[in-house]
N, C-alpha and C positions, 0 to 999 in steps of 0.2 A: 772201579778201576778196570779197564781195559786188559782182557785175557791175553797175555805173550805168549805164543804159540813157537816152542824153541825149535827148529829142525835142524838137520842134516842133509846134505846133498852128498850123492853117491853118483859122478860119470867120471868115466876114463879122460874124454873129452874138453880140458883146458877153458876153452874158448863155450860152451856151453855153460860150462861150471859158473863161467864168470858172467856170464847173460842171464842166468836164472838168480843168481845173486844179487847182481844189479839190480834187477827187477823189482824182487821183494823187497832191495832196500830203498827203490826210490817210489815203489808204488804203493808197500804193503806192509807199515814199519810194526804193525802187529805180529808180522814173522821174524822171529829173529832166527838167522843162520849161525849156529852153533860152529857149525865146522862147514866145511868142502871138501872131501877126498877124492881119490882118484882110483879106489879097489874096495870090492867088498871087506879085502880082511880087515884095512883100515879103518873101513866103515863097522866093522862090529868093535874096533877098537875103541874109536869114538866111545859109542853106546855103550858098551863098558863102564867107560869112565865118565858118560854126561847122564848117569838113569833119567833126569830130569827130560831129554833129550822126546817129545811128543811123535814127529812124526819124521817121514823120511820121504824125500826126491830120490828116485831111484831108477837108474838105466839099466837095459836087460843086460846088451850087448856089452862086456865088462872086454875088449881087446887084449888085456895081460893076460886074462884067466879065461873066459871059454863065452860063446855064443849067449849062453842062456845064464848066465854068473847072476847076474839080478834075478829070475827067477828062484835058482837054487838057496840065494842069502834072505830072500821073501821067505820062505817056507823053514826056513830053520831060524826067523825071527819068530815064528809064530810059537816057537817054544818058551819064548821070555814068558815071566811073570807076567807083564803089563808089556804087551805086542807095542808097537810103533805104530801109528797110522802109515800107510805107503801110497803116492804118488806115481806110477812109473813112468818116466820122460823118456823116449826111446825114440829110434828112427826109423823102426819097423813096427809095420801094422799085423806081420804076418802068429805074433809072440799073445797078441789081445788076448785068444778063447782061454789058453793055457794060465795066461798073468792073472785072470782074475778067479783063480781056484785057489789063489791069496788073499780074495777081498780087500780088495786095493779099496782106498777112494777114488781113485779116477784114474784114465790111462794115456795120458798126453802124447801126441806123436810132432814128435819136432817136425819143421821149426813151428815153435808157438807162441806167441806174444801176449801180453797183458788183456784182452779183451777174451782172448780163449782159458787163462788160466785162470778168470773170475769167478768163473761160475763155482770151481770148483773150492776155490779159495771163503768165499762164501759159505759154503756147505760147511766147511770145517768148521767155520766160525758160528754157525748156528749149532754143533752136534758135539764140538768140545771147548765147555767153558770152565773147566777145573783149572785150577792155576794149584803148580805144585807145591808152592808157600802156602805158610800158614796162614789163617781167617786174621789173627794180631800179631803186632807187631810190638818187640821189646825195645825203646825210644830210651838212653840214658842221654841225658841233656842237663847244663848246667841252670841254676836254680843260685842267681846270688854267688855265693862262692865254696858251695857244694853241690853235688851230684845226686841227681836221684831218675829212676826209672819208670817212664810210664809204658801201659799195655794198653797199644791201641789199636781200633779196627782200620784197614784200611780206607774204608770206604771213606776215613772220620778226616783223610789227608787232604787237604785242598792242592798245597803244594809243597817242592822242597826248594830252597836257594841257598846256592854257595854264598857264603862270609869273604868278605874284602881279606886278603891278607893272609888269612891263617883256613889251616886245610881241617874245617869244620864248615858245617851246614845246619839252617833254621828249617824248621817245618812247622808248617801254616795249616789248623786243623778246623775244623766247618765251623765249631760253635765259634772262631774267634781266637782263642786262645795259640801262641808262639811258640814252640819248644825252642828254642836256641841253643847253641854252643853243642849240637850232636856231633861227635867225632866220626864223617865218615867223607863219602866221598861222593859226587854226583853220579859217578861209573855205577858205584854199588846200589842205587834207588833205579836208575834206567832199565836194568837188568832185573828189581823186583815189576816193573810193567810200568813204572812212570815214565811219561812222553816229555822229551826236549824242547823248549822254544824259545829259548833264550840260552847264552853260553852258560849265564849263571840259575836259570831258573828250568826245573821241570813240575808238571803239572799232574794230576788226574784227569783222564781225559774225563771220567765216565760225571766229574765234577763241571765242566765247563760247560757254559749254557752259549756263550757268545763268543766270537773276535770281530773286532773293529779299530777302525781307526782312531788314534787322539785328536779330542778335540781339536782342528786348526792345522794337522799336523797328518794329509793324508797316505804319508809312504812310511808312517809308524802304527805300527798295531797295537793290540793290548787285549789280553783274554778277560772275560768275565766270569765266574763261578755262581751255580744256584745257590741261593739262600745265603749270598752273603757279600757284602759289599766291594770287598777285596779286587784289586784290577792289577794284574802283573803286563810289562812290554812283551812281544814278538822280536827278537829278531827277526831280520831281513832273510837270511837265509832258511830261515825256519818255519818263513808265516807258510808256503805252499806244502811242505810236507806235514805241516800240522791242516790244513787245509782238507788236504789229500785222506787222513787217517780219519778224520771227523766222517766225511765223505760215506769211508769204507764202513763207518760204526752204523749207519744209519739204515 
């Protein structure tokens, strides 16, 4: 399964905020944006409340609070338990010597686009693969017309799809085997790191061997899974950003 990398973005800057969000979500859907704020206090509120929360976008120049606001909230993250990785996105070059006595991962100077923030995007993705869930997962799923609970690995999930009608979901595991009638919701598997490609299906990516066309039928997709015969649709709006993220895993 595919490492979701939760962050935080930290600028004063509106219009920024919402460019580097954009960004990750339509280039880089293994980042997912936790929050956006607009002040360091906020941002240690965040983190507060998200522990889960990996790594941090962060601007020097904080305009409500002072010149160097992102340097001073770098240096008194370094006191957590488990530090945050830091990015810092900034519009001066003059703050570099100082910023990196934080041991940032990297020190972006606006403006910067998708082909300059890969590199660094990358790097993350090679250096942290912990995902903060656990190795199994506790699956209660109906069985007939009683309940019982299986402990499974994730690796073991091929996929999840919403049920016609009613707010439950099936989950598709490698040997073959259906769990059905799971009481949850598509929201809450996206968020454990399965990837969208249809309204009602998400997948593992780290499961997918292929996507192609239906036979006869070439503006329809359909993904394929190792080791097992199983073949789910693409939506139309989904086949590029699944495209995109395959891309990135490679």
């Amino acid at each position: 399964m595919v490492t979701m990398h939760r962050v935080l973005i930290v600028d004063d800057e509106p219009l920024a905020r919402n460019y580097l969000r954009t960004l990750l979500q339509n280039h880089h859907l293994d980042f997912k944006v936790v929050a956006s704020v607009e002040s360091t206090v906020k941002g240690w509120e965040t983190i507060q409340n998200n522990p889960d929360i990996e790594g941090i976008f962060l601007d020097i120049d904080i305009e409500t609070e002072s010149k160097r606001a992102g340097l001073d909230f770098a240096l008194n993250l370094s006191r957590l338990p488990q530090k945050p990785w830091i990015v810092f996105v900034t519009g001066y070059q003059e703050y570099a010597i100082e910023a990196f006595q934080s041991f940032p991962i990297n020190y972006l100077v606006k403006p910067f686009d998708n082909v300059t923030i890969e590199p660094t995007l990358k790097w993350i993705r090679e250096h942290f693969h912990s995902n903060p869930k656990s190795k199994r997962v506790a699956i209660r799923h109906r069985i007939n017309e009683s309940y019982c609970t299986e402990y499974v690995c994730r690796d073991e999930i091929l996929y999840i799809q919403k049920n016609n009608g009613i707010n439950s979901v099936k989950i598709g595991l490698t040997h073959g085997e259906i769990l059905d009638g799971v009481n949850s919701t598509l929201k809450e598997w996206v968020e454990q790191g399965f990837f969208q490609i249809h309204r009602r299906n998400l997948v593992n990516l780290d499961q997918v061997r292929r996507e192609m066309p239906r036979i006869g039928e070439n503006s329809v997709y359909k993904v394929s899974f190792k080791h097992c015969p199983t073949e789910l649709d693409v939506g139309p709006d989904y086949l590029q950003p699944l495209r995109d993220v395959l891309a990135s895993l490679n």
